[in-house]
Every structure is written in structure tokens, then in C-alpha cells.
C-alpha positions as CSV (number, residue, x, y, z in Angstrom):
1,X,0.0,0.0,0.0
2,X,1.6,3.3,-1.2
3,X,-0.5,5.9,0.4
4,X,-0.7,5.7,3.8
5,X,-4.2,7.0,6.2
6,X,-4.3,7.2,9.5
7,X,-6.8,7.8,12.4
8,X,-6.3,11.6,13.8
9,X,-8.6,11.4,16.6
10,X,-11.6,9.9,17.8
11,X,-14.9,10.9,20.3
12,X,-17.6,8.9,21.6
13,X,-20.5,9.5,24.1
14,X,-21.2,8.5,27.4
15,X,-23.7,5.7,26.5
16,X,-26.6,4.8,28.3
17,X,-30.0,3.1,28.4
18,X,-31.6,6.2,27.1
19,X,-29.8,9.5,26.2
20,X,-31.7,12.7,26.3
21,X,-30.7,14.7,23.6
22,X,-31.6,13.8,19.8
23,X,-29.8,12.7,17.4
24,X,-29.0,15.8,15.9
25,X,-28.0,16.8,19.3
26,X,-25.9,13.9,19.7
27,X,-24.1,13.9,16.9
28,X,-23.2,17.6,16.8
29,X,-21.7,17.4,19.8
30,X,-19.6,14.5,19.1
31,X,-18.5,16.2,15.6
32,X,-17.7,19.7,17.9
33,X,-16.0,18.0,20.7
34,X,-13.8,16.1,17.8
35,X,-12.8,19.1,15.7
36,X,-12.6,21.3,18.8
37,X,-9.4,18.5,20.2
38,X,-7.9,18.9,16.3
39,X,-8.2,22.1,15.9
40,X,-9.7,22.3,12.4
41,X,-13.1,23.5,11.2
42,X,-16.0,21.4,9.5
43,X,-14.7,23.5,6.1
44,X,-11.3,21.6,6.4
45,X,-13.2,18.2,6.3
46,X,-13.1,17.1,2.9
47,X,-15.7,13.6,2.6
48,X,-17.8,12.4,5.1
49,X,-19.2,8.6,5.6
50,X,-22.0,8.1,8.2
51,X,-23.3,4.4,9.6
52,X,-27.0,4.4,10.7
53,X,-30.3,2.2,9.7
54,X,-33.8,3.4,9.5
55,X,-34.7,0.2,11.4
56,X,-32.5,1.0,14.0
57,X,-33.3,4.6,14.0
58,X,-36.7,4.1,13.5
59,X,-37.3,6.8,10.4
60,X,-36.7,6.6,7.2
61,X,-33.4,8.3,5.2
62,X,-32.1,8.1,9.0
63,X,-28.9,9.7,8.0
64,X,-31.0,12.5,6.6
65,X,-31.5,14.0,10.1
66,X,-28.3,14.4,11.1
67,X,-25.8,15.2,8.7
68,X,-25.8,18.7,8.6
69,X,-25.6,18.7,12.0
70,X,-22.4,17.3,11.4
71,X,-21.5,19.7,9.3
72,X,-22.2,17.7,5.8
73,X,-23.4,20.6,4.2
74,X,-22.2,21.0,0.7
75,X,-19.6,17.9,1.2
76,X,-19.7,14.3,-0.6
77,X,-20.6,12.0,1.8
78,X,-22.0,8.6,1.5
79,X,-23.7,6.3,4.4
80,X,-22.9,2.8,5.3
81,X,-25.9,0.6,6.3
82,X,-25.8,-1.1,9.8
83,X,-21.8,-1.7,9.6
84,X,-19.9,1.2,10.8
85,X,-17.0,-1.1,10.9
86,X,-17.7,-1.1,6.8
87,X,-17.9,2.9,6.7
88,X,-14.9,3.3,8.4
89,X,-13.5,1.3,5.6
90,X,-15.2,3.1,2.6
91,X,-13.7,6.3,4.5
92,X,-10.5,5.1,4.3
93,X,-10.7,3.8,0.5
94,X,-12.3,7.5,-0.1
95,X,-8.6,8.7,1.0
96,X,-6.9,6.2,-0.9
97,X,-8.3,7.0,-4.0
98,X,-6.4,10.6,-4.0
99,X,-9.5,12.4,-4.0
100,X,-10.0,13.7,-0.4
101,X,-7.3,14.4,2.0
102,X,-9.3,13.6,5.1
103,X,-12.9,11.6,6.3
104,X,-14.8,12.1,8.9
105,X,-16.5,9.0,9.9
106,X,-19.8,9.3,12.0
107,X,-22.5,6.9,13.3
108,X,-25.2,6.9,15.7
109,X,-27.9,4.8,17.5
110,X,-30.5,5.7,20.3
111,X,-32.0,1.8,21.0
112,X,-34.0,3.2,23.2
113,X,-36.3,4.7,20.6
114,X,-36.6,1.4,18.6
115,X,-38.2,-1.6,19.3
116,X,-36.2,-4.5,20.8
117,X,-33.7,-6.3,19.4
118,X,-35.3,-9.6,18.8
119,X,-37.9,-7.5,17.0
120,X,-35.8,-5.6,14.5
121,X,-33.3,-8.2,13.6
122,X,-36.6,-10.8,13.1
123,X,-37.4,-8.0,10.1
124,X,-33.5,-8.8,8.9
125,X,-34.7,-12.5,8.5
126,X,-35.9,-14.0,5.5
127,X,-39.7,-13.5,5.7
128,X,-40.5,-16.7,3.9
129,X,-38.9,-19.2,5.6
130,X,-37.1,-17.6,8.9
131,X,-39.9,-15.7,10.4
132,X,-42.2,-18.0,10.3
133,X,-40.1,-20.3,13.2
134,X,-39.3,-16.6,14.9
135,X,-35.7,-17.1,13.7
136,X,-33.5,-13.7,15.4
137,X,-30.0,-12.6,16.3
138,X,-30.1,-14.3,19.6
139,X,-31.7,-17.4,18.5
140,X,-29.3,-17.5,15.7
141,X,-26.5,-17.5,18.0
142,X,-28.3,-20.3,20.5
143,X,-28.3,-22.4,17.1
144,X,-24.4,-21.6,16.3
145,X,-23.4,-21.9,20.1
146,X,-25.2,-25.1,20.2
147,X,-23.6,-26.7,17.5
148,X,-20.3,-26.0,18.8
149,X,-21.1,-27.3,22.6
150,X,-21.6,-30.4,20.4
151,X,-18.6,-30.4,18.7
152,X,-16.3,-29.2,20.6
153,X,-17.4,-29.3,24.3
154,X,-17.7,-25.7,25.7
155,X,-19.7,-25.5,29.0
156,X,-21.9,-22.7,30.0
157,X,-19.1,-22.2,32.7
158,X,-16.8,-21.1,30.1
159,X,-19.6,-18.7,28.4
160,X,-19.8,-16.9,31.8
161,X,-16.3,-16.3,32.1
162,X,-16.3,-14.1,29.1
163,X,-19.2,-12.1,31.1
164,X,-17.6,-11.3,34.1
165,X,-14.3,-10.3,32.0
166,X,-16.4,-7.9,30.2
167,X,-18.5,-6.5,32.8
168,X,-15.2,-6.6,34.3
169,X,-13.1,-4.7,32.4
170,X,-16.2,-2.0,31.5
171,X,-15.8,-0.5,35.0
172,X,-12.9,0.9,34.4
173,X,-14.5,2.8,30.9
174,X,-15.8,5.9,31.5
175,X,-17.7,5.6,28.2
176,X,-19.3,2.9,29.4
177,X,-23.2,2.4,30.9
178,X,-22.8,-1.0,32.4
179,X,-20.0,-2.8,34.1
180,X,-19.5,-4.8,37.6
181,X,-17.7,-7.3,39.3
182,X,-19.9,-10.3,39.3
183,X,-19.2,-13.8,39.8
184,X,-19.7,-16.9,37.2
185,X,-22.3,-18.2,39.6
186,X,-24.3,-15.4,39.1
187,X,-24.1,-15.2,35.4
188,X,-25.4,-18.7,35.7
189,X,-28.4,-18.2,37.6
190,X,-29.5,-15.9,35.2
191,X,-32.5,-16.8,32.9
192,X,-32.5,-19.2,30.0
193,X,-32.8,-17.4,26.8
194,X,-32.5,-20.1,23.8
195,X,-30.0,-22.6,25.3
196,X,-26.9,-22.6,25.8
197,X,-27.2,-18.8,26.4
198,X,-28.6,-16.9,28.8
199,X,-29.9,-13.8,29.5
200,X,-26.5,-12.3,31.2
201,X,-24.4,-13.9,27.9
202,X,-26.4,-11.5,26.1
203,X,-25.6,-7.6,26.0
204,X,-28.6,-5.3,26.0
205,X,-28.5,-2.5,23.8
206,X,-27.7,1.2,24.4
207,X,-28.1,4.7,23.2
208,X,-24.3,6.5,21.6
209,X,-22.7,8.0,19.0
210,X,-19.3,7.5,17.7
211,X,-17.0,10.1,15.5
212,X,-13.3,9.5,13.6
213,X,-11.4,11.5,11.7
214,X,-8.9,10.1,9.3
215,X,-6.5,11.4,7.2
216,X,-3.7,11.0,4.6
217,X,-0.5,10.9,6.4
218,X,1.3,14.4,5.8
219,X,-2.0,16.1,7.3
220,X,-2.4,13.7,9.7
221,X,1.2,14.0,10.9
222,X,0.1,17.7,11.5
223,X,-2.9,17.3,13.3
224,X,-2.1,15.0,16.1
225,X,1.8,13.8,18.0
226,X,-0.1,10.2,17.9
227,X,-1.2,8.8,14.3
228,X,-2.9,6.1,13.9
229,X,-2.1,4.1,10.7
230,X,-4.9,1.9,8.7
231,X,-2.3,-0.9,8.4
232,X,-4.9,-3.7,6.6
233,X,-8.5,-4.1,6.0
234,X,-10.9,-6.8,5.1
235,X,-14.8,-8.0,4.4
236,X,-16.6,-10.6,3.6
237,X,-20.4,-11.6,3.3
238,X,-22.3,-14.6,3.4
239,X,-25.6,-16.9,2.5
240,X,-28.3,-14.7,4.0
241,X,-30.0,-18.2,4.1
242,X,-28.5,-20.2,6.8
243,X,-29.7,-23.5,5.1
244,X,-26.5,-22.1,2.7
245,X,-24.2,-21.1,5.4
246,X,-21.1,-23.3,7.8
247,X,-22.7,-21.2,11.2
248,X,-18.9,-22.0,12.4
249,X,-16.9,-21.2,9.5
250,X,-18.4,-17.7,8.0
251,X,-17.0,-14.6,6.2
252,X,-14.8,-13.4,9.1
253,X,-11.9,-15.9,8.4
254,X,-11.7,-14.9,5.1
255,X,-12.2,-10.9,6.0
256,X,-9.4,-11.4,8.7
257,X,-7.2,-13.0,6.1
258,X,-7.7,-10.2,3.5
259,X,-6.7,-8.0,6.5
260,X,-4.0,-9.4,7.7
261,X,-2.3,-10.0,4.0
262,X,-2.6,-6.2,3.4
263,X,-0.9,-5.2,7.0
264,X,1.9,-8.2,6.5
265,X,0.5,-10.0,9.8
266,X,1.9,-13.6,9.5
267,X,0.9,-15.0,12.9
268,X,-1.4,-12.6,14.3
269,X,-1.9,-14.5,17.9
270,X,1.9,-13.2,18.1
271,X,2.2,-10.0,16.0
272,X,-1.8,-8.6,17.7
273,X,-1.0,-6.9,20.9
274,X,-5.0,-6.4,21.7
275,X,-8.1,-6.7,20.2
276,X,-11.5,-5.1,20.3
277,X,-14.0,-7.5,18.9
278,X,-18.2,-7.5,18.8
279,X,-19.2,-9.7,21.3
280,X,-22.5,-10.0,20.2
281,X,-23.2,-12.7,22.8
282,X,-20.4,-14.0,25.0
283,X,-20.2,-17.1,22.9
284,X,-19.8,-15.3,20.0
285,X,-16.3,-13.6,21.5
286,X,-14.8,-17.3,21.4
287,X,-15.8,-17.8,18.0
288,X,-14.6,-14.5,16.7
289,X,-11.3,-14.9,18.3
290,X,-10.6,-18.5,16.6
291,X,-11.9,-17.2,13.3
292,X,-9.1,-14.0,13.4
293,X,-6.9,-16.5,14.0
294,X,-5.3,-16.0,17.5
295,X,-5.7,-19.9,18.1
296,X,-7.3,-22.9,16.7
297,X,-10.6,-23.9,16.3
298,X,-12.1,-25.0,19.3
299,X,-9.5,-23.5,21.8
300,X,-11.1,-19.9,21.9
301,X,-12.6,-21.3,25.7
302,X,-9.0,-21.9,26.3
303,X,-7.6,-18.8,25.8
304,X,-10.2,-16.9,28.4
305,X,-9.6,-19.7,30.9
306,X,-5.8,-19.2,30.8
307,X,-6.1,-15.6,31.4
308,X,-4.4,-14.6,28.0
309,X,-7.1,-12.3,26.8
310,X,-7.3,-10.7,30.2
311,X,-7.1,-6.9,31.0
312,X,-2.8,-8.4,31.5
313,X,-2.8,-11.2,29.7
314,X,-0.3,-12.1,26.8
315,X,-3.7,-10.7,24.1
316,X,-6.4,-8.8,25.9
317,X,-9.8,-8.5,23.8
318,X,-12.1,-6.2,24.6
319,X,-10.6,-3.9,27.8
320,X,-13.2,-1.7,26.8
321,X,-16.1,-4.2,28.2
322,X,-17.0,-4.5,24.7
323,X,-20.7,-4.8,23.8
324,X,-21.5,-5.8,27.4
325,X,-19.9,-2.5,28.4
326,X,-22.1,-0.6,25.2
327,X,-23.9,-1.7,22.6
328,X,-25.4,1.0,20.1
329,X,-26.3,-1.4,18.0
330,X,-24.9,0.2,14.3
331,X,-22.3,2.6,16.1
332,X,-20.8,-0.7,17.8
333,X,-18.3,-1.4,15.1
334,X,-16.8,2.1,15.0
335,X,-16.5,2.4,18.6
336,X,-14.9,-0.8,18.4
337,X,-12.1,0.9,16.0
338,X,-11.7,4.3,18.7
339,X,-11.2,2.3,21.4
340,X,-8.4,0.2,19.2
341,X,-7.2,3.7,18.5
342,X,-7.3,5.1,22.2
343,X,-5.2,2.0,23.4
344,X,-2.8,2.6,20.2
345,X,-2.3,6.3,21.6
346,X,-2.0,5.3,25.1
347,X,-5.0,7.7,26.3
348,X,-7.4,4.9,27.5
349,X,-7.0,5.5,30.9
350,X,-8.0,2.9,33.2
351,X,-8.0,0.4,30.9
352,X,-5.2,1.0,28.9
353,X,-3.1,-2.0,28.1
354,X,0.8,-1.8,28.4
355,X,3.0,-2.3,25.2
356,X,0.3,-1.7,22.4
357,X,1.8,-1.0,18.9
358,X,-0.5,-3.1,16.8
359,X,-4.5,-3.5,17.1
360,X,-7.0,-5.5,15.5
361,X,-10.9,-4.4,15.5
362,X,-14.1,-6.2,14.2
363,X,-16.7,-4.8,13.3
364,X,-20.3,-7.0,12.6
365,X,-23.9,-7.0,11.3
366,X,-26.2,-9.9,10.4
367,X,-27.8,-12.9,11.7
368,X,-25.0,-15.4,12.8
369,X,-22.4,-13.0,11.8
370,X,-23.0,-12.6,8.0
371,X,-21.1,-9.4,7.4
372,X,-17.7,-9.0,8.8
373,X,-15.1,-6.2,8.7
374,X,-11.8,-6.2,10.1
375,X,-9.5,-3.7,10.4
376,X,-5.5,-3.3,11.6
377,X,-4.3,-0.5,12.9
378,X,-0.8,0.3,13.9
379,X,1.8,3.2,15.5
């Protein structure tokens, strides 16, 4: 890769179980608060790339309503449905193509103006053949986590210790709305939602916004002591059918591969200092962590129980608390990429992890995982 892009700076929210402002609110005051750190005006913004769904927004043209207040007026922008992970990446591709110098990428989600969850991604489902049996993301991932108890022998014990790392490691993010110190029995006594999950191995949602500025590396270089360089990116679809689909061997390998070629990462349980992953259920943190490769399948249960991704441990995923910390469900993925950044920079407080120079984020959307992104970033 010739030309090279890197992150300048990033701002999120405080998220929460129901933010007051709008989102035009919201997102102007992310967009201020980010410009005001740089030190550059919304003029000096060349392209702008938004992530938001009507579904998830509950109006249609959802982006409509609050780009402006981003300062989008009179700029080419373009918006990314549901994936922010995948907007991040068209932002960065924007750059590459010589046309714009910088990209400011933006997404939002208030939850708490939707209807649940199990609700909206029910819609996503084929309406045929899925709907019909109530097929959604959380019985999706009861399916894939099932299939895996049976093959390869994970207990609900080791589900629940991804929990309490989470909620763990969330108390120390100020960002955060959730977090605590709880124990694996009482993760366990929590509610049955579609076997082997239950209601504590899946995060709620939340209200939050997310904004990052990227930019080629001369500019950047000027802006900011600590750039953040786009060192590989991938994605990768599948089947929207799961009838079509390997539920345990989707599009992320393949979107981590792509990744990884571009950034030159050979071995990446050994060249990845942390990650920041979507958690979309605590089962689905094993999964995603065998599929970027940081150990074989069936040994992601391994890996937590050992302590190696631990706040300390040899590769800690998610010291943010990841989704169980906040979960705006399209913003997730971006926030996933700032708090990659943060740790890159060393200004995540609390939870910043010691000797970061490379970073991995994920970013995902679909039932089962269809839609992967994956992005590198290095100092």
C-alpha cells in the first residue's frame, strides 16, 4: 500500500440506556467536541461517511437528520448501512483514492427509541422461511453456540467467564453504561434465553454516537503527535439463508485473512498486541477470536480460561467491556475501532493496556455474523 491514512482522533458519548438529547444533538456534539481536540473546522473536512439504519433509527433516510448537523453541508458523503466497521473502511478507501485528504467517519444509535432487538433483527430475517419459526439474532446465535457445545465441548461455565471479563473490564471505561464485578455463579443463575445462552451472555442494547477522523498521512502527521495508521482491511459476506451457510466457519476468516495479507501479519496470535472485537453474545467472543486467527478452532474457551485475553494477559480483547460494556447497535463497530485507536495512543485510561503497537478491530452486522469487517491499525 503506497498511500498511507491514519486515524487523527476519535470521540464517543457516554452511553446509556436512554440518552436525552436527539440525534441531531448527539451527533453535533460529538462532531464539535472532535474538531474542537484537532483544531480544524468542519470547512477543512473534505468527505464524510455516516453508519445508521432506518430500522435501527426508527425513520426513514435516517442519516437524513443528522448530517448537517455534522457539518455535511455542501460535502460528498455517503452512508454505510448497519456496519460502521464497513464505513470506516469506505472512508479510508475514499482517501486512498487521492480524491480527499481527510474523512470524517460518523455513526449513531438511540435503542431506546426502537423496538427490541429480537424485533428488528426478526425483520432482517428471510420472511419466507425464517420468520415463520421466529428465527433472530439471539436465536441465531443459540443455534451456532449449540452446534459447537456439540462439537467441541464448551460449558456454560466457560460462556460466563467471558461475562464477568467484560462487565469486568467495563468498570474501568468511562464511556461505558454498564460494568460490575460479578461472579460466574451469578451469570449462571440468570434466565435461559434459547440454550446454551442466557440472559447475562447477552448484551442489552444502548443509546451512543461515535465520530473518527482520518486522514492522509502528511495532514495527519500535522494534526495530532499520535497517528494512527490503517495498516490492513478486510470484508466478507455470506448466505443470508443459513440453510446455505457453515454457522462456524463464515465470512470473518476470510475478512481477517484479506486483512491481515494487506498489514503483512503472518501469525497474528503473536504480532496482535490487543483486540476489540463485537461480542454480540459471550459465545460469540470465542468464535470471533478462533476465526481472526489467534488460536485454533475450538480453543477460543482456552484462551479466556488461561487468562491470555485478560485486562494483563499475553492478548487482551475487549478492555473496553466491549458490547457488554455498550452496545449501540450500528455505532458498535466504529466504537470498536476508537477504542483500538485510544489503546494505540496510550490515552485509554484505566484500561489501557501496556505495550500496544498493533491493534485489530471487528466490526459486525447480520444474523450469525453474515457481514464481517476487520480492520488493523498500527503506531
Amino acid at each position: 500500500m503506497g498511500k498511507r491514512v491514519a486515524i487523527v482522533d476519535t470521540v464517543q458519548t457516554e452511553h446509556g440506556d436512554k440518552l436525552e438529547d436527539n440525534i441531531r444533538e448527539i451527533m453535533f456534539g460529538v462532531v464539535r467536541q472532535l474538531l474542537d481536540r484537532v483544531g480544524i473546522e468542519k470547512s477543512e473536512i473534505g468527505t464524510m461517511v455516516s453508519a445508521s439504519s432506518d430500522y435501527w433509527e426508527g425513520i426513514s433516510c435516517s442519516n437524513a437528520y443528522y448530517y448537517d448537523a455534522a457539518g455535511a453541508n455542501l460535502k460528498s458523503g455517503s452512508n454505510a448501512e448497519e456496519d460502521s466497521g464497513l464505513a470506516f473502511i469506505y472512508g479510508f478507501m475514499r482517501i486512498l483514492s487521492g480524491d480527499y485528504k481527510t474523512a470524517l467517519v460518523i455513526s449513531i444509535t438511540k435503542c431506546s427509541e426502537t423496538p427490541s432487538a429480537a424485533t428488528l433483527t426478526h425483520m432482517s430475517a428471510d420472511p419466507f422461511f425464517h420468520r415463520p419459526v421466529g428465527l433472530n439474532e439471539t436465536v441465531v446465535a443459540g443455534l451456532q453456540a449449540r452446534e459447537y457445545m456439540n462439537r467441541y465441548g464448551i460449558t456454560e461455565e466457560d460462556l460466563a467467564m467471558v461475562v464477568v471479563k467484560n462487565l469486568g473490564n467495563a468498570q474501568k471505561n468511562p464511556y461505558a453504561h454498564r460494568g460490575g464485578q460479578l461472579s460466574e455463579e451469578e451469570v449462571l443463575a440468570s434466565s435461559m434465553m434459547v440454550y446454551p445462552l442466557r440472559e447475562m451472555d447477552i448484551p442489552s442494547t444502548s443509546d451512543g454516537a461515535c465520530a473518527v477522523l482520518l486522514a492522509e498521512e502528511k495532514i495527519a502527521r500535522d494534526l495530532t503527535d499520535t497517528p494512527i495508521f490503517v495498516e490492513g482491511v478486510g470484508w466478507g459476506t455470506d448466505h443470508s439463508f443459513l440453510g446455505d451457510r457453515n454457522l462456524l466457519n463464515g465470512s470473518l476468516p476470510k475478512a481477517a485473512e484479506r486483512a491481515y495479507q494487506m498489514a503483512g501479519v503472518k501469525d497474528p496470535s503473536n504480532e496482535i498486541d490487543m483486540a476489540e472485537i463485537c461480542d454480540i453474545t459471550s459465545f460469540h467472543e470465542i468464535l470471533w477470536m478462533e476465526q481472526l486467527g489467534f488460536c485454533p478452532p475450538g480453543k477460543g474457551a482456552d484462551l479466556v480460561k488461561d487468562g491470555v485475553t485478560a485486562m494483563h494477559g499475553k492478548l487482551p480483547v475487549n478492555p473496553s467491556g466491549g458490547l457488554f460494556g455498550a452496545n449501540p447497535y450500528v455505532a458498535r463497530g466504529l466504537i470498536r475501532i476508537a477504542e483500538a485507536a485510544m489503546q494505540l495512543k496510550g490515552e485509554a485510561g484505566d484500561r489501557q493496556v501496556l505495550d500496544v503497537s498493533r491493534a485489530v478491530a471487528q466490526s459486525v452486522h447480520g444474523l450469525g455474523g453474515q457481514l464481517h469487517s476487520v480492520i488493523i491499525l498500527g503506531t
